[in-house]
N, CA, C and O atoms as a MOPAC input file, in Angstrom:
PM7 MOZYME 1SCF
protein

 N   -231.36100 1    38.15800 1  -116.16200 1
 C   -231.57900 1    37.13200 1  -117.18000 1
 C   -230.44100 1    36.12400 1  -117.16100 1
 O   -229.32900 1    36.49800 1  -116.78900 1
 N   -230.66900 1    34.77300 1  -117.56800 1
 C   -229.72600 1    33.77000 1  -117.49200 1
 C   -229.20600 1    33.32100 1  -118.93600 1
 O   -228.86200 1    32.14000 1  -119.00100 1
 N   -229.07900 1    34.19800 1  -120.27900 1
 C   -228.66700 1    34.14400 1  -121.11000 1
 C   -227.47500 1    33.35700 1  -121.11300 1
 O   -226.48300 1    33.75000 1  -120.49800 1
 N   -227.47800 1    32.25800 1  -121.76300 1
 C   -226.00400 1    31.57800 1  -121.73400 1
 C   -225.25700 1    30.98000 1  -120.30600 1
 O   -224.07100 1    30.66700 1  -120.39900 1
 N   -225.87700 1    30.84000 1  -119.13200 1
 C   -225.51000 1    30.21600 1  -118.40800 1
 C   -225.91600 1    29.05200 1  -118.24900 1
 O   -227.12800 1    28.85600 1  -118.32700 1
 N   -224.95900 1    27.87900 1  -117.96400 1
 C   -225.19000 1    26.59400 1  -118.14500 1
 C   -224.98400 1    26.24900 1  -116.47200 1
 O   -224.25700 1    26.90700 1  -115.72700 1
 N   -225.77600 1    25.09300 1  -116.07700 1
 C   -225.49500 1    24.51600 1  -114.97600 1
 C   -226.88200 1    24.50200 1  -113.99200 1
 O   -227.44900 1    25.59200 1  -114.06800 1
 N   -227.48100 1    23.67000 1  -113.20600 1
 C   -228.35300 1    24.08900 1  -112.50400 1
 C   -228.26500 1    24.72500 1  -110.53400 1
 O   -227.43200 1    24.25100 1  -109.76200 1
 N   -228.74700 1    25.23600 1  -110.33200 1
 C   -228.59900 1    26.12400 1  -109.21700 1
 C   -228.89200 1    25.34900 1  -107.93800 1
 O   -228.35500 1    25.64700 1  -106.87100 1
 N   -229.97300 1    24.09400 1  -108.10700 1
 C   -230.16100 1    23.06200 1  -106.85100 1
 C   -230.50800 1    23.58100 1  -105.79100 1
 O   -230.32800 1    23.02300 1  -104.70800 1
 N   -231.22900 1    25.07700 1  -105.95800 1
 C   -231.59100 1    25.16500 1  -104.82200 1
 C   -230.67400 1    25.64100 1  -103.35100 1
 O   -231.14400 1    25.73900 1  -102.21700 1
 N   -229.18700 1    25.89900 1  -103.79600 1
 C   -227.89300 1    26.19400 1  -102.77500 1
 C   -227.32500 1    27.08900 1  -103.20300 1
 O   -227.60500 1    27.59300 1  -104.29100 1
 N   -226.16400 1    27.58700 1  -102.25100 1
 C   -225.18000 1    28.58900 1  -102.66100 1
 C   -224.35800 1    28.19700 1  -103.57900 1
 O   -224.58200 1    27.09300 1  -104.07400 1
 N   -223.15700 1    29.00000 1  -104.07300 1
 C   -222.68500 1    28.51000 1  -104.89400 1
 C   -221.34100 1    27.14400 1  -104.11800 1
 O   -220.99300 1    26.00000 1  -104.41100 1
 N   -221.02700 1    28.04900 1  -103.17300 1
 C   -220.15600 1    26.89200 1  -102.42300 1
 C   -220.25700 1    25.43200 1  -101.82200 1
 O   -219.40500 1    24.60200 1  -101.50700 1
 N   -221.73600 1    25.45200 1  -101.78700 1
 C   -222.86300 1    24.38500 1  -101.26800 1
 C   -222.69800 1    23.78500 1  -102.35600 1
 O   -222.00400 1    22.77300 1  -102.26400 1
 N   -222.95600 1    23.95400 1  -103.02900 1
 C   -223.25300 1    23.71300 1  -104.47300 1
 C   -221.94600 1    22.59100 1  -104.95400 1
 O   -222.16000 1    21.48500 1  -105.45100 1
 N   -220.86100 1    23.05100 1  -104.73100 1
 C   -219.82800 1    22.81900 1  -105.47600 1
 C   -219.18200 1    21.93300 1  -104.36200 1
 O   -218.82800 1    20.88500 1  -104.90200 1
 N   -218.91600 1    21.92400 1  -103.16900 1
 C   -218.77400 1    21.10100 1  -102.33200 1
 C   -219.86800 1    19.64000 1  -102.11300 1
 O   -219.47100 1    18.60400 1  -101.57800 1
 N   -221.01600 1    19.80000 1  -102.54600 1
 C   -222.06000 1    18.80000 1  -102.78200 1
 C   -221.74700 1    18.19900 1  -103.98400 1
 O   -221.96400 1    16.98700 1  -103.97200 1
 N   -221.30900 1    18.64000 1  -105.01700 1
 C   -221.31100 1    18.22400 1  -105.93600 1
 C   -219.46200 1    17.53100 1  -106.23100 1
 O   -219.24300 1    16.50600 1  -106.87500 1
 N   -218.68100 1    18.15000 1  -105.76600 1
 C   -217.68300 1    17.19600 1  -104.87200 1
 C   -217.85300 1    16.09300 1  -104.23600 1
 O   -217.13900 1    15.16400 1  -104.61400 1
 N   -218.57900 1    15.88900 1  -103.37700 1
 C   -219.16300 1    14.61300 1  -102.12400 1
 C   -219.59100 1    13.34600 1  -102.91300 1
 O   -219.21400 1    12.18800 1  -102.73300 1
 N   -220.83600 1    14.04000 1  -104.21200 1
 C   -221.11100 1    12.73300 1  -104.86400 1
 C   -220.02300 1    12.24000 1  -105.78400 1
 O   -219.59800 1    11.08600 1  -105.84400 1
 N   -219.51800 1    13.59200 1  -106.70600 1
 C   -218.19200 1    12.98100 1  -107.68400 1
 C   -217.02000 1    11.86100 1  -106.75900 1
 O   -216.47800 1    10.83600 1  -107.17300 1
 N   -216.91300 1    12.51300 1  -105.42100 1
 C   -215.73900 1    11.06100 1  -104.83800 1
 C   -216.64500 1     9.77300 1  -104.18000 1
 O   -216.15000 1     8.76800 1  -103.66900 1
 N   -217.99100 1    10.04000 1  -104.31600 1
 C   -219.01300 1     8.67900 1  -103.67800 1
 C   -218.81300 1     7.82900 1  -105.19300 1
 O   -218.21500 1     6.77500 1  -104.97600 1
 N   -219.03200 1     7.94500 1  -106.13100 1
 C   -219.52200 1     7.69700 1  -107.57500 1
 C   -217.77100 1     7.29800 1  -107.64800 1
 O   -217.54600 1     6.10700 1  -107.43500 1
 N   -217.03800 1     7.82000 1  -107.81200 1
 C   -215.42400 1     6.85100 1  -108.01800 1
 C   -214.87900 1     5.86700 1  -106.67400 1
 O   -213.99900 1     5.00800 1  -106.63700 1
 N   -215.50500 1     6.22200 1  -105.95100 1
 C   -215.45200 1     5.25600 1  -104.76400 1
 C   -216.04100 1     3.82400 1  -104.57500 1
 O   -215.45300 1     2.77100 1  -104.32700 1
 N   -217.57100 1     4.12000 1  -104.79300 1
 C   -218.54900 1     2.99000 1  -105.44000 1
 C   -218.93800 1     2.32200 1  -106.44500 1
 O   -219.27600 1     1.16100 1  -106.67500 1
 N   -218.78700 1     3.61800 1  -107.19900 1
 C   -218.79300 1     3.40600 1  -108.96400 1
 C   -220.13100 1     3.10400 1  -109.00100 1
 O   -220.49800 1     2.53000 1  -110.02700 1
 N   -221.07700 1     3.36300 1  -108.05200 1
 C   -222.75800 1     3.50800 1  -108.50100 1
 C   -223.32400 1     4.09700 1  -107.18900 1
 O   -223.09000 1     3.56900 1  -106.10200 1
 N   -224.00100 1     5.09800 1  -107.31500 1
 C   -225.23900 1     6.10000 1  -106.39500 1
 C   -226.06800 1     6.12800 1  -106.61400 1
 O   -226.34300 1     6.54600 1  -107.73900 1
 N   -226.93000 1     5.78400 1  -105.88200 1
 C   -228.19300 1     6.48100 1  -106.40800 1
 C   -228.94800 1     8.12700 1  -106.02700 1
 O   -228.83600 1     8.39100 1  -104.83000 1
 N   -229.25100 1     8.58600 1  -106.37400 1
 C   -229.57600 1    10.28300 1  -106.67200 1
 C   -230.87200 1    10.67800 1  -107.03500 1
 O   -231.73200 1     9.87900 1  -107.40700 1
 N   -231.02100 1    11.78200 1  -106.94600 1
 C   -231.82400 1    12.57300 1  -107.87900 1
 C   -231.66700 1    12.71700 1  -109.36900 1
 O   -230.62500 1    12.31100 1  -109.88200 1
 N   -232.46700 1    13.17700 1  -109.99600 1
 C   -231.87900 1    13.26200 1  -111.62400 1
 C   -231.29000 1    14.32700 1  -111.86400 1
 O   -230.47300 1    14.27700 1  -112.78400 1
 N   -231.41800 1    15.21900 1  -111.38200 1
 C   -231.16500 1    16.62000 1  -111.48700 1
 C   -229.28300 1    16.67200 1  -110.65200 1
 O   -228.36200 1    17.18200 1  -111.29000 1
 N   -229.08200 1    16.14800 1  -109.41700 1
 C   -228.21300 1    16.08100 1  -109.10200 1
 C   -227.21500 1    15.26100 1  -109.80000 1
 O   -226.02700 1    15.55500 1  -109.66700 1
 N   -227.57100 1    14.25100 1  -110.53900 1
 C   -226.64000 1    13.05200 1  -110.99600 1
 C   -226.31400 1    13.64300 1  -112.47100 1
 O   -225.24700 1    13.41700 1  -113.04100 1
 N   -227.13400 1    14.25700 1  -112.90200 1
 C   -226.63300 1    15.24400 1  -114.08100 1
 C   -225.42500 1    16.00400 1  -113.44200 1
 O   -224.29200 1    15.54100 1  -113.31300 1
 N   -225.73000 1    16.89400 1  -113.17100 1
 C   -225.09400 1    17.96700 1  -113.05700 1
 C   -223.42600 1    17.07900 1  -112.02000 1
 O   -222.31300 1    17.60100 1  -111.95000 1
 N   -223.71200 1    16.11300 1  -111.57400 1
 C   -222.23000 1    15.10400 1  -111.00300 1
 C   -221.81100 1    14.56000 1  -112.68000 1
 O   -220.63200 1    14.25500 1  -112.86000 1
 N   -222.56200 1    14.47700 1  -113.59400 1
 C   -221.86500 1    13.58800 1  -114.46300 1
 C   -220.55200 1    14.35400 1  -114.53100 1
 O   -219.46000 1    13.80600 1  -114.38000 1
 N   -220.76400 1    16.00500 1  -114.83000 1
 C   -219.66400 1    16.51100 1  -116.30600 1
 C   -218.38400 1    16.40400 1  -114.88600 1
 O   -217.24900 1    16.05800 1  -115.21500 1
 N   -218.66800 1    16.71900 1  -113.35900 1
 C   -217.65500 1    16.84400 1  -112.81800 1
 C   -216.44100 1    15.12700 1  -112.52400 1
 O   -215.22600 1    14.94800 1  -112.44600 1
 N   -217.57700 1    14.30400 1  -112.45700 1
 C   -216.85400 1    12.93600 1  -112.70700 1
 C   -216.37500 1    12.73800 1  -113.87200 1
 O   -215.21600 1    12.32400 1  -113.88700 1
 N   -216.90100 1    12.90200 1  -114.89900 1
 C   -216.50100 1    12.59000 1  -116.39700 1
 C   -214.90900 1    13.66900 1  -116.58400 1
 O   -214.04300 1    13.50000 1  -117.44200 1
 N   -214.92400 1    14.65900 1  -115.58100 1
 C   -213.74100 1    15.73300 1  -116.22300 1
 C   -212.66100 1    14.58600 1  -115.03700 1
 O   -211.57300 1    14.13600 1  -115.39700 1
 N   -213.09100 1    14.39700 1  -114.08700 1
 C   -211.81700 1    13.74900 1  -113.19400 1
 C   -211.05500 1    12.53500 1  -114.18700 1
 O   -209.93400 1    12.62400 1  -114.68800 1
 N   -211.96700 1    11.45000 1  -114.29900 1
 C   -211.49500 1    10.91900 1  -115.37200 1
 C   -210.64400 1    11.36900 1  -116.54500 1
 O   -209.68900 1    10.74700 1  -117.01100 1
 N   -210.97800 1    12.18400 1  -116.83400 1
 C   -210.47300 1    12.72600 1  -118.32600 1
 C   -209.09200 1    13.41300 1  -117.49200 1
 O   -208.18200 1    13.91400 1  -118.15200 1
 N   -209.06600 1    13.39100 1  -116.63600 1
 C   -207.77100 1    14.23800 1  -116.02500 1
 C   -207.40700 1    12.91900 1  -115.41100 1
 O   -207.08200 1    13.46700 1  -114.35800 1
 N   -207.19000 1    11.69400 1  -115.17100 1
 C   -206.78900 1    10.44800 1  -115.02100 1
 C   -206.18300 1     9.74700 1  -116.28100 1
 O   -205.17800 1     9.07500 1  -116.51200 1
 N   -207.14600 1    10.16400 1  -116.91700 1
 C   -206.57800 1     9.72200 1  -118.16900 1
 C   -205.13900 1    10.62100 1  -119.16400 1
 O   -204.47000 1    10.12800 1  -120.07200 1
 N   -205.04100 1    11.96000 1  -118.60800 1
 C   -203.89200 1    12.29400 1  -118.78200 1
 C   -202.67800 1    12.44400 1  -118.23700 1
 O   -201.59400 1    12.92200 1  -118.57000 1
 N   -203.21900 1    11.82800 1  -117.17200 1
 C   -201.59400 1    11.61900 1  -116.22800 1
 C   -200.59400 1    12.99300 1  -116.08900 1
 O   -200.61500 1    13.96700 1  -116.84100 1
 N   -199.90700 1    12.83100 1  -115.16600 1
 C   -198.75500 1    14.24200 1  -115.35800 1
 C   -199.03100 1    14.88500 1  -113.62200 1
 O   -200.11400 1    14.73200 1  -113.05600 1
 N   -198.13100 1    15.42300 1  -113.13400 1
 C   -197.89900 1    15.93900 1  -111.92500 1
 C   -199.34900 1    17.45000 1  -112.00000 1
 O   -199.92600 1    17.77300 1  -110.96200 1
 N   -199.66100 1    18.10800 1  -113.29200 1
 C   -200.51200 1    19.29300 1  -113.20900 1
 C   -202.30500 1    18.41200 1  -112.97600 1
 O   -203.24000 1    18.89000 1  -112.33400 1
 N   -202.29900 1    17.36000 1  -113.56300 1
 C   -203.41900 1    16.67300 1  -114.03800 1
 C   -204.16700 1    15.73100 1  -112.41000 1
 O   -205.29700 1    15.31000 1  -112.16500 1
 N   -202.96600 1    15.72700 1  -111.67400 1
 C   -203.08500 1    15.31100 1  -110.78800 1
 C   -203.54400 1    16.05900 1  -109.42000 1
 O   -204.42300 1    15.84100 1  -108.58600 1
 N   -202.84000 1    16.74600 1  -109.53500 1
 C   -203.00800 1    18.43400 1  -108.93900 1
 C   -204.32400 1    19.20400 1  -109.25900 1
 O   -204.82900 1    19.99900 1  -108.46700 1
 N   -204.81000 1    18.92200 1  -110.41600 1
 C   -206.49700 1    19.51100 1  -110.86500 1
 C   -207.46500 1    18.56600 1  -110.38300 1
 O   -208.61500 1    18.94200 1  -110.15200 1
 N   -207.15100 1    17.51400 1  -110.22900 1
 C   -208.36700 1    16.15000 1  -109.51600 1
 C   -208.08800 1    16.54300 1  -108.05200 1
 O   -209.11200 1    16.52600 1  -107.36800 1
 N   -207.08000 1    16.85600 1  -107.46300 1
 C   -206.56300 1    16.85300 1  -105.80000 1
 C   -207.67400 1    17.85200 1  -105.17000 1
 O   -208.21800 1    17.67300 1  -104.08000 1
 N   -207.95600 1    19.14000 1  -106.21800 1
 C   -208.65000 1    20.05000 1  -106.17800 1
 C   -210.45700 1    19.74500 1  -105.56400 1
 O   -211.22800 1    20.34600 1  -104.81600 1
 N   -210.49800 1    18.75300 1  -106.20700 1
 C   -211.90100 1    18.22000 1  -106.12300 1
 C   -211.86900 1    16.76300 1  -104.96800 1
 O   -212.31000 1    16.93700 1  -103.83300 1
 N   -211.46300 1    15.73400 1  -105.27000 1
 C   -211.04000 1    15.01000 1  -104.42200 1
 C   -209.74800 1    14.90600 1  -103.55700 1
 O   -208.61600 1    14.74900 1  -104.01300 1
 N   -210.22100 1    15.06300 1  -101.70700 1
 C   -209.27700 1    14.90400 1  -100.70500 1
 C   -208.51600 1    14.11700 1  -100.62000 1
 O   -207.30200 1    14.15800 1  -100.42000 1
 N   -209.45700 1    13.04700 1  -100.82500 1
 C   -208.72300 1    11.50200 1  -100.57400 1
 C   -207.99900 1    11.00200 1  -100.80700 1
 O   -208.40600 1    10.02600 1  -101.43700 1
 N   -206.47200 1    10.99200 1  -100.66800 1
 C   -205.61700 1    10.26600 1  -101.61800 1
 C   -205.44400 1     9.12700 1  -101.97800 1
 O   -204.90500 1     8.81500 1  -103.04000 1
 N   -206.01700 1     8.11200 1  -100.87200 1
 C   -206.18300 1     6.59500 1  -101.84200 1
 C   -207.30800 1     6.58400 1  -102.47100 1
 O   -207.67200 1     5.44400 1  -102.75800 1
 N   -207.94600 1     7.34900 1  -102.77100 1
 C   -209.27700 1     7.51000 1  -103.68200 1
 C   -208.60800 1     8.38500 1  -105.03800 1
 O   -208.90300 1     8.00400 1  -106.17100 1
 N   -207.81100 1     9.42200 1  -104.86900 1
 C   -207.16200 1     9.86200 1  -105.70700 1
 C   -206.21200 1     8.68900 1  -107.01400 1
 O   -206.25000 1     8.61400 1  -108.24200 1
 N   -205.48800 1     7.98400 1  -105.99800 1
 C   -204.60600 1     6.81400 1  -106.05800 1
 C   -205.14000 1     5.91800 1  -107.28500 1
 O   -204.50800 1     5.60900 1  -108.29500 1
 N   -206.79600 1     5.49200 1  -106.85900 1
 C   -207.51000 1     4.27500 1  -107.16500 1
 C   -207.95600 1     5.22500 1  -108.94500 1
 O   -207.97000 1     4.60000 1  -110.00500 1
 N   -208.24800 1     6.66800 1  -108.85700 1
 C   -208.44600 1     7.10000 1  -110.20100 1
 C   -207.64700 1     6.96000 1  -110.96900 1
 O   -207.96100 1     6.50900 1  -112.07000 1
 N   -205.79300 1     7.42600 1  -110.56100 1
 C   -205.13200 1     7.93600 1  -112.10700 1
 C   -204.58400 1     6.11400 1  -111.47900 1
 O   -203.70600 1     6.43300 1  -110.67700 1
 N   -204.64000 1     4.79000 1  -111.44900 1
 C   -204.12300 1     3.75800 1  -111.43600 1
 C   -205.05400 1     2.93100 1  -111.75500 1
 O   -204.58200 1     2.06800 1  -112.49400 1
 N   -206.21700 1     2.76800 1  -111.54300 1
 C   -207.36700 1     1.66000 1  -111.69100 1
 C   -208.03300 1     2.20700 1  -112.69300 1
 O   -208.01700 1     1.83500 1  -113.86700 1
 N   -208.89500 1     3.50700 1  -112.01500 1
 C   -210.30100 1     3.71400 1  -113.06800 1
 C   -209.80500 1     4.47000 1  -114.00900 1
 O   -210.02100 1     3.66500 1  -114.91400 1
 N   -209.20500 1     5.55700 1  -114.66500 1
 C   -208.64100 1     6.23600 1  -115.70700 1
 C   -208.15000 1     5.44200 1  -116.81300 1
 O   -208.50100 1     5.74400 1  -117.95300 1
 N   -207.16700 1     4.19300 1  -116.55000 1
 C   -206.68600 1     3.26500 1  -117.45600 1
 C   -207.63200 1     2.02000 1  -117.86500 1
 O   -207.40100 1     1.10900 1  -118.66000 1
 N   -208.68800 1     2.25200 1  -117.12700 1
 C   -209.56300 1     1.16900 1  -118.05900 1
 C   -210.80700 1     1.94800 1  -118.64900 1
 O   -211.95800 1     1.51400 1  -118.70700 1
 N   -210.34000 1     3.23000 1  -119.09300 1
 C   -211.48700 1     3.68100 1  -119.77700 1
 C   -210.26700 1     4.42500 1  -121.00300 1
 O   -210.57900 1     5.45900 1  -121.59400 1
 N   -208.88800 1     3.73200 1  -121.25600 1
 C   -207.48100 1     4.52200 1  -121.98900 1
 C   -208.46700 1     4.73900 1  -123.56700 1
 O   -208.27700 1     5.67000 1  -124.35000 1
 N   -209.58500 1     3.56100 1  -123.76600 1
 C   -209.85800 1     3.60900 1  -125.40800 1
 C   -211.07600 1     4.62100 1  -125.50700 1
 O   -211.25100 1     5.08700 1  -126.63300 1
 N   -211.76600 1     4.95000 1  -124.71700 1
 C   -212.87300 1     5.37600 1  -124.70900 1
 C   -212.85000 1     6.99400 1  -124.55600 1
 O   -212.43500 1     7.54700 1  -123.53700 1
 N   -213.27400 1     7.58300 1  -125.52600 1
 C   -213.19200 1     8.83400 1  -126.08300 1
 C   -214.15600 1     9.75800 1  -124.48200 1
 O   -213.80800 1    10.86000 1  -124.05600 1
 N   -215.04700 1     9.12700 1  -124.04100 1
 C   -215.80100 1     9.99700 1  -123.53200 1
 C   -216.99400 1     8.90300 1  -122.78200 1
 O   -216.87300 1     7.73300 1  -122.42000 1
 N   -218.24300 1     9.91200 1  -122.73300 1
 C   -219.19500 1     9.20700 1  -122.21600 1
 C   -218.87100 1     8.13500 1  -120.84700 1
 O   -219.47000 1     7.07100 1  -121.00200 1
 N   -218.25800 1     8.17700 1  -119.87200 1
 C   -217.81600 1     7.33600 1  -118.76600 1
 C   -218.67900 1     7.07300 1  -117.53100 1
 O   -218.39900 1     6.31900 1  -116.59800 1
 N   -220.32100 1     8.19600 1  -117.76000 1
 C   -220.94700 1     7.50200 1  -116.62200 1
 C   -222.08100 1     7.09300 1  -117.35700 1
 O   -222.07800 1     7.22900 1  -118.58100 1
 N   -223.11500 1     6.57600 1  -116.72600 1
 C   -224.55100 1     6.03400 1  -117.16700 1
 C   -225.85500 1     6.85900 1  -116.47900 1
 O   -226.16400 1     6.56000 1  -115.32600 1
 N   -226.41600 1     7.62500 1  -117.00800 1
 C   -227.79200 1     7.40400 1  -115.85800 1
 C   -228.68800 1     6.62300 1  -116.09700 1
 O   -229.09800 1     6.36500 1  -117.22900 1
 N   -229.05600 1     6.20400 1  -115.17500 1
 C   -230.43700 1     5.23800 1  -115.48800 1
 C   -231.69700 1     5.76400 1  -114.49700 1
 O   -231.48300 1     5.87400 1  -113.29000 1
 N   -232.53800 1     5.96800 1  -114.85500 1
 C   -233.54300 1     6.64900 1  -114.35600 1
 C   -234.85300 1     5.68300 1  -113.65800 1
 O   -235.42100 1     4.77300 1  -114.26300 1
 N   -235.17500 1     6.14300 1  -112.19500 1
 C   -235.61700 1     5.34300 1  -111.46900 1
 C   -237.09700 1     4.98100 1  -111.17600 1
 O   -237.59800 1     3.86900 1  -111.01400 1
 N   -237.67700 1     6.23800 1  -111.14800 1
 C   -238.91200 1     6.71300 1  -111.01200 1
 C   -238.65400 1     7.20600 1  -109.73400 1
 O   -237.53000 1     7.25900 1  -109.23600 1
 N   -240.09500 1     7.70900 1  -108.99000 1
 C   -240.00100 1     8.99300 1  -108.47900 1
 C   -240.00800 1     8.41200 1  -106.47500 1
 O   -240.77300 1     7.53300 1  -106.07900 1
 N   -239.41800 1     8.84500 1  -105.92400 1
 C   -239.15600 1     8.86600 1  -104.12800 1
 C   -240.58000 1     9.33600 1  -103.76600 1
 O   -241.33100 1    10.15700 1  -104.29300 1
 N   -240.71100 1     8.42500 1  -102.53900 1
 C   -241.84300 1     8.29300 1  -101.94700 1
 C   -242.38300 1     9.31700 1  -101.40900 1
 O   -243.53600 1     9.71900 1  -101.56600 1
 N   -241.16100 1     9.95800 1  -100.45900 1
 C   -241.62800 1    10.86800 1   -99.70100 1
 C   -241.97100 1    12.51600 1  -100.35900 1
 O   -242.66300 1    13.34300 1   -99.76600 1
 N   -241.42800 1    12.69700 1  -101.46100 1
 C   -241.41400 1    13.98500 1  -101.69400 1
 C   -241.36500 1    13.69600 1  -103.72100 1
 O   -241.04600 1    14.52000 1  -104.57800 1
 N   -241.75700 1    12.41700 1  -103.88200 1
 C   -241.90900 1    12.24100 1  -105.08400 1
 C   -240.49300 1    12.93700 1  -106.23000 1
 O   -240.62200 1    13.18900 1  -107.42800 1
 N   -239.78700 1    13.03400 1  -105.76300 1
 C   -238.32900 1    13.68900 1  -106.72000 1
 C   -238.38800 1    12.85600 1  -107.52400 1
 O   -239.08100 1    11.86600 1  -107.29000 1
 N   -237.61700 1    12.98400 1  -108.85100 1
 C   -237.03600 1    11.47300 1  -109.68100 1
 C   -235.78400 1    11.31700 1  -109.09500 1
 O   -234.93200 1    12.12600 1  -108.72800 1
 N   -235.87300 1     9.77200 1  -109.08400 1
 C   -234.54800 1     9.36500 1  -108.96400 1
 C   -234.03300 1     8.73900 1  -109.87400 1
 O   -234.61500 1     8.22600 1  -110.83000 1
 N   -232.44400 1     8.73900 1  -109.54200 1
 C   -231.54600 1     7.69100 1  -110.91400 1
 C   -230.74200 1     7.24300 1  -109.85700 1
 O   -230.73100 1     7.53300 1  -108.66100 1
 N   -229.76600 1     6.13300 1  -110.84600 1
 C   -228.55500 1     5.70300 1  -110.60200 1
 C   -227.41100 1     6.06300 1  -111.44100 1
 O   -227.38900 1     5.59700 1  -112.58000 1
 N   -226.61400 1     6.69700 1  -111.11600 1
 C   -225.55200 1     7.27600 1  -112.07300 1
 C   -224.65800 1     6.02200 1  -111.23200 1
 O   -224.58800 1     5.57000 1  -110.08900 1
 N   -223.80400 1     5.69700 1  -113.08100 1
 C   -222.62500 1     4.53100 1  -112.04700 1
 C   -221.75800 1     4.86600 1  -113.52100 1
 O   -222.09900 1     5.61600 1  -114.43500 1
 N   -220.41800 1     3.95800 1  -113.38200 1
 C   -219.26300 1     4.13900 1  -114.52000 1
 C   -219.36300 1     3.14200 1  -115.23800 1
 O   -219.44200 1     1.97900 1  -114.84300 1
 N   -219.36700 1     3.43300 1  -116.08300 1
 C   -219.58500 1     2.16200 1  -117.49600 1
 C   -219.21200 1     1.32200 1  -117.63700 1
 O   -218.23400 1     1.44600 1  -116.90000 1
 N   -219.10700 1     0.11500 1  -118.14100 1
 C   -218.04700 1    -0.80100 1  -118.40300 1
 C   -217.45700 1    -1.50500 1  -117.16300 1
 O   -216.37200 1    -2.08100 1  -117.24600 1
 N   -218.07500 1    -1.46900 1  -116.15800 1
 C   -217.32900 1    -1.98900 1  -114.95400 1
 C   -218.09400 1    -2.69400 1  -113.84500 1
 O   -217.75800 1    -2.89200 1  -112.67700 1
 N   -219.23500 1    -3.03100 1  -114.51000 1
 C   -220.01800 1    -4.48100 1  -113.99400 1
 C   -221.33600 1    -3.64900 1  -113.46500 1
 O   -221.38600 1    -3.04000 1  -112.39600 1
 N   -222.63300 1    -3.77400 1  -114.65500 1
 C   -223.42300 1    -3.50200 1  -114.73000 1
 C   -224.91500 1    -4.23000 1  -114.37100 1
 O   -226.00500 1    -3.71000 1  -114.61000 1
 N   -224.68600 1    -5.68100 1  -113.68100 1
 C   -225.13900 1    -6.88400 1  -113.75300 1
 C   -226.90500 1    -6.48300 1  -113.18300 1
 O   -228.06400 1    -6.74300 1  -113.50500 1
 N   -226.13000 1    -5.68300 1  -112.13500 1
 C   -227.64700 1    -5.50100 1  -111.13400 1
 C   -228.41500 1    -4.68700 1  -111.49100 1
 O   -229.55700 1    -4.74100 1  -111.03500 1
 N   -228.09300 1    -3.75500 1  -112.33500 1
 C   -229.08200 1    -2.42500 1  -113.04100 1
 C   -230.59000 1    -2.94800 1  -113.18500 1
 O   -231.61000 1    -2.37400 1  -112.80600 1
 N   -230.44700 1    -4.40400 1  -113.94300 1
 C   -231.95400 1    -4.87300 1  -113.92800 1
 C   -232.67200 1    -5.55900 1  -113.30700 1
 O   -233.81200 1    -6.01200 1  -113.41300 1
 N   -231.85300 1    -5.58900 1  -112.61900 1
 C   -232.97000 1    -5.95900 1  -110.96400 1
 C   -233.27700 1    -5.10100 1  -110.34800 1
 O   -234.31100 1    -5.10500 1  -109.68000 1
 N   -232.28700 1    -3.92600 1  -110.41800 1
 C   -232.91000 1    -2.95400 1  -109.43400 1
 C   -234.00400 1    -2.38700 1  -109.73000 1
 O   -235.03800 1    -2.10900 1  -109.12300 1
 N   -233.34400 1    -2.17300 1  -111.46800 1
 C   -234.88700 1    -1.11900 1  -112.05600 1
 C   -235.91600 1    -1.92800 1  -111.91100 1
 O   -236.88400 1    -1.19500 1  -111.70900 1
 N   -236.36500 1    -3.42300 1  -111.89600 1
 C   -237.69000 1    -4.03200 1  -112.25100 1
 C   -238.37200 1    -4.42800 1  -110.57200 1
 O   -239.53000 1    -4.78000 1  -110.34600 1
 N   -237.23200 1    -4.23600 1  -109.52800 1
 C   -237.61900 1    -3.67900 1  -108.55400 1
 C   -238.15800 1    -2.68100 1  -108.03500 1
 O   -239.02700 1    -2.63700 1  -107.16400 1
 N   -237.46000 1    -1.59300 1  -108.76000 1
 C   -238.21800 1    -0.43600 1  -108.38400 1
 C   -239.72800 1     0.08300 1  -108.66500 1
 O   -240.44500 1     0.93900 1  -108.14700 1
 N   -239.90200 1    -1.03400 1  -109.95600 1
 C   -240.99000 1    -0.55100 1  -110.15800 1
 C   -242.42600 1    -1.55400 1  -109.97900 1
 O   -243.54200 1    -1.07600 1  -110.18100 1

């Protein structure tokens, strides 16, 4: 029974899992918009939303807990210097999904998960494209 476990399983191992879900969290601070599955871009929010929140506290340990998840160090660099300090007022909530409708080939839903506040212009072209 799955009493009290939170998180979805995607279909992978757990290491799959968590390394995939790594790949999009440093695509999504890299680009600052993906597009995804819905199911995947969920389950990327809470791990992007925690990097941030660990950008936003600065400190040699805080830095060291993001290193964990992201390799990259000028991607590392660009979080606790660029993206962490322009989200200093904002309690929470740091990505968006926007939901796409469904992929051709295998009908999935798709979204666009991107970071808030940091130039949202095209969202409605894409969506009124997409559909």
């Amino acid at each position: 029974m799955r009493h009290l476990k939170s998180g979805r399983k995607l279909g992978m191992p757990k290491s799959h899992r968590d390394s995939m879900l790594a790949n999009l969290a440093t695509s999504i601070l890299d680009k600052e918009r993906i597009i995804t599955t819905v199911a995947k871009a969920k389950e990327a929010r809470s791990v992007v939303e925690r990097l941030i929140t660990f950008g936003k506290k600065g400190g040699l340990n805080s830095i060291r807990q993001a290193g964990k998840t992201i390799t990259d160090k000028t991607l590392l660099h660009k979080l606790f210097s660029d993206i962490a300090p322009s989200f200093k007022e904002r309690e929470g909530g740091y990505t968006r999904i926007i939901k796409l409708g469904e992929r051709k080939g295998d009908n999935a839903l798709m979204a666009i998960i991107e970071l808030t506040g940091r130039g949202g212009e095209e969202i409605a072209r894409l969506r009124k494209k997409r559909k």
